[in-house]
N, C-alpha and C positions, 0 to 999 in steps of 0.2 A: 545322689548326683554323681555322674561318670567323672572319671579322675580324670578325662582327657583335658588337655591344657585351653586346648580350643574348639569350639563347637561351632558346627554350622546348619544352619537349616534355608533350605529352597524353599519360594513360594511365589508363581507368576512373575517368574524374572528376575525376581529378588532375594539376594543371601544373606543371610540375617546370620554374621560371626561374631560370638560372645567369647571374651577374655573370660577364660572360668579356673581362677584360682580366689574366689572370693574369703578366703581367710586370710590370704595373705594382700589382700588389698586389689587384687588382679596386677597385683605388678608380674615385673617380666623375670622370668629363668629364662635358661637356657632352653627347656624342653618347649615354653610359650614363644620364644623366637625363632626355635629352627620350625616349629609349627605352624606361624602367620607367615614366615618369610615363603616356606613352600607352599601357605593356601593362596596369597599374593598370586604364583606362577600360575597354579593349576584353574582362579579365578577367570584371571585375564585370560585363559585359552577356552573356558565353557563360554558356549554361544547360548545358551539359556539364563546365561544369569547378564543383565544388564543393570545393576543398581546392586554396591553393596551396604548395608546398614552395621554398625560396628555397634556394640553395646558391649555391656562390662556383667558381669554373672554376680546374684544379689540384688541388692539396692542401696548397699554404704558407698560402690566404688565404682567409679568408672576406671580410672587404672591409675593408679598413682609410682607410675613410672618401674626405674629398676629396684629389684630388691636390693635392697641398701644390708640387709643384715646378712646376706650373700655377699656383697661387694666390702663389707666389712673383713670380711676372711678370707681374699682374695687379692690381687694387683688389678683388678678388672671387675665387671658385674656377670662373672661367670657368661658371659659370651661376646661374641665378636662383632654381634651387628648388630643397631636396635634393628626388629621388625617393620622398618618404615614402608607405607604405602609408597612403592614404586613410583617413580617422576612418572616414567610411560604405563602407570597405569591409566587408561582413559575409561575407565569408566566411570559413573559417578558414588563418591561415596557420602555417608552421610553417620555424622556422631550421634547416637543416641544416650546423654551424659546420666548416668542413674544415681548418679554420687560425686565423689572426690576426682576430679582434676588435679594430677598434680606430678611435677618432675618431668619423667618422659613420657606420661600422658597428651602432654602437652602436643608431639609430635602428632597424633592422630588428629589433634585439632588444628593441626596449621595445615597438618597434607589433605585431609578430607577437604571437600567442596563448602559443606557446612556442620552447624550442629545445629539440634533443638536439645532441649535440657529436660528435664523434671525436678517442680517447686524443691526436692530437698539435695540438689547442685549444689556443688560450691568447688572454688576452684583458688589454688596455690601455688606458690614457686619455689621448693625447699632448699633450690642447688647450695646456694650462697651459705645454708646452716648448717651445710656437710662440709664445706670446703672446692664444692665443684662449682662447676662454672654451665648454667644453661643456656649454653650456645645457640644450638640448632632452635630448641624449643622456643625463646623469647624474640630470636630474628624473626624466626618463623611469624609469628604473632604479629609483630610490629608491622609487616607488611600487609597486615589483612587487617588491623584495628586501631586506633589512634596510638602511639607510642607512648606517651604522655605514663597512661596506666599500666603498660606496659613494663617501662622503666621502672616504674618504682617496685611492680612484684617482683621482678628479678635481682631489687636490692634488697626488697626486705627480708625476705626467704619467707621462714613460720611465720611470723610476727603478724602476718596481713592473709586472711581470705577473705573472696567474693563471695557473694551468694548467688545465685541462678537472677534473680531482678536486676541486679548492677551490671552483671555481665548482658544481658538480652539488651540493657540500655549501652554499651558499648559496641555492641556487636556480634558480640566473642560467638553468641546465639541466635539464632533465629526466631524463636520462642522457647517460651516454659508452660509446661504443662502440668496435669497431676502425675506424682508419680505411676498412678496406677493405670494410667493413658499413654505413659510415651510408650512402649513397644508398639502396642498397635498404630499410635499416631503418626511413629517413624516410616512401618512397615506401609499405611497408607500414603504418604508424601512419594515412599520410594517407590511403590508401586504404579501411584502416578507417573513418574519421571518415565519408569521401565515401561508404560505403553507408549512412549512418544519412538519418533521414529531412529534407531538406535544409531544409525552411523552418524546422522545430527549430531547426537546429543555429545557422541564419542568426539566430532570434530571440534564439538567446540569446549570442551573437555581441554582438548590438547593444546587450544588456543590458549584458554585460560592458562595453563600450567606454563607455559612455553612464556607468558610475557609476565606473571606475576610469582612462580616458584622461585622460591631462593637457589634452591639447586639449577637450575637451569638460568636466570639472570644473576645472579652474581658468584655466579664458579668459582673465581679467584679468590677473592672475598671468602667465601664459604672455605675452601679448602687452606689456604693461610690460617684463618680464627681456630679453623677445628684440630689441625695438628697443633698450636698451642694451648688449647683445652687438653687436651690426651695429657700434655705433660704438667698443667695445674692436679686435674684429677687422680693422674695414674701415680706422679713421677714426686709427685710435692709432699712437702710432710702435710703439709695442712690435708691436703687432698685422704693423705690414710686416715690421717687423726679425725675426722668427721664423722664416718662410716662407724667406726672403732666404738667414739664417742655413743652414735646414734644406738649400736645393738648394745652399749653398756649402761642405757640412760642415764648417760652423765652429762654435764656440757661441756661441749670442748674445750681444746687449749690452746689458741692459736700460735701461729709463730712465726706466722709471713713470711713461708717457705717451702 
């Protein structure tokens, strides 16, 4: 398999981009974020691609956020920006989940339009067992699924996954399939989408975004919560101690600070 971080492949309108660091969980470096962030740019400007499909390389992970044993040797997760789908991207995206949800995975499932899953999904919230705080990730969420389940992943951290039936009963999904069905089932849903007529789909894309994105309805909100995260995660002992903890398999130490 190519070492490249991200891979994408075209087909009747539709980009099929895979997170492909499947040894390391498909989590994020630096080489997988400056990579999404510039396929992000160069998507939205091809007129051939109307529907993108996200999947994760493998079949244990769909992406389980940043690399934490990176961020364990660092003040940061060795980069500056997660790779979040663009507020103005309009076109439609869609998660294809082949595994593990989890951390800043989370992200692609609140910014995407939807997800379907495959039977061996499951999905978790680890911030809280590091010492971080999953801001974006769990608002994100709450605004697309009842809060209720919400709250409680983001208190428990490890302690609590879902499985691909709990979540398709909440929402989180649109269906579950076999694993050995969702690429092609994703690629056919998106391929439907990609024959409708595409400034449609775009306009109302932007509707969507425009009255239900967190980024876009509660600005203040977002931007107050998130610079106080930076300085739990980056700035706090607990925030190193987690990381630290995690690449040294031990349990941490907290110190509520």
């Amino acid at each position: 398999m190519t070492s490249e971080p991200v891979l994408v492949e075209k087909e009747d309108g539709v980009a099929l981009v895979q997170l492909n660091r499947p040894d390391a969980g498909n989590a994020c470096n630096a080489e997988l974020a400056t990579a999404l962030i510039d396929l992000w740019k160069v998507l939205a400007k091809d007129d051939d691609v109307h529907v993108v499909v996200l999947i994760g390389a493998g079949t244990r992970h769909f992406c389980t956020g940043a690399d934490v044993k990176r961020a364990s040797q660092s003040d940061n997760a060795g980069f500056d920006h997660w790779p979040d789908i663009p507020e103005d991207f309009f076109k439609p995206v869609i998660c294809a989940v082949n595994g593990v949800v989890a951390g800043g995975g989370w992200h692609f499932m609140w910014q995407a339009d939807f997800a379907i899953a495959s039977e061996n999904a499951s999905f978790l919230e680890p911030h809280v067992s590091i010492g971080w705080v999953p801001l974006r990730e769990m608002l994100g969420m709450a605004v697309r699924v009842p809060q209720g389940p919400i709250r409680r992943m983001a208190y428990m951290g490890t302690a609590e996954r879902m499985d691909a039936d709990r979540a398709l009963t909440l929402g989180i999904v649109t269906e579950v399939v076999p694993a050995a069905e969702l690429r092609d089932h994703a690629m056919k849903i998106a391929k439907t989408i990609a024959k409708q007529a595409p400034l449609a789909v775009r306009l109302q894309k932007e509707a969507f975004q425009r009255a239900f994105d967190l980024r876009y309805a509660w600005r203040e909100l977002y931007d107050h919560m998130h610079e106080k995260r930076i300085r739990v995660d980056w700035e706090s002992e607990d925030g190193r101690e987690g990381p630290r903890a995690f690449a040294e398999k031990r349990a941490p130490v907290w110190k509520g600070r």
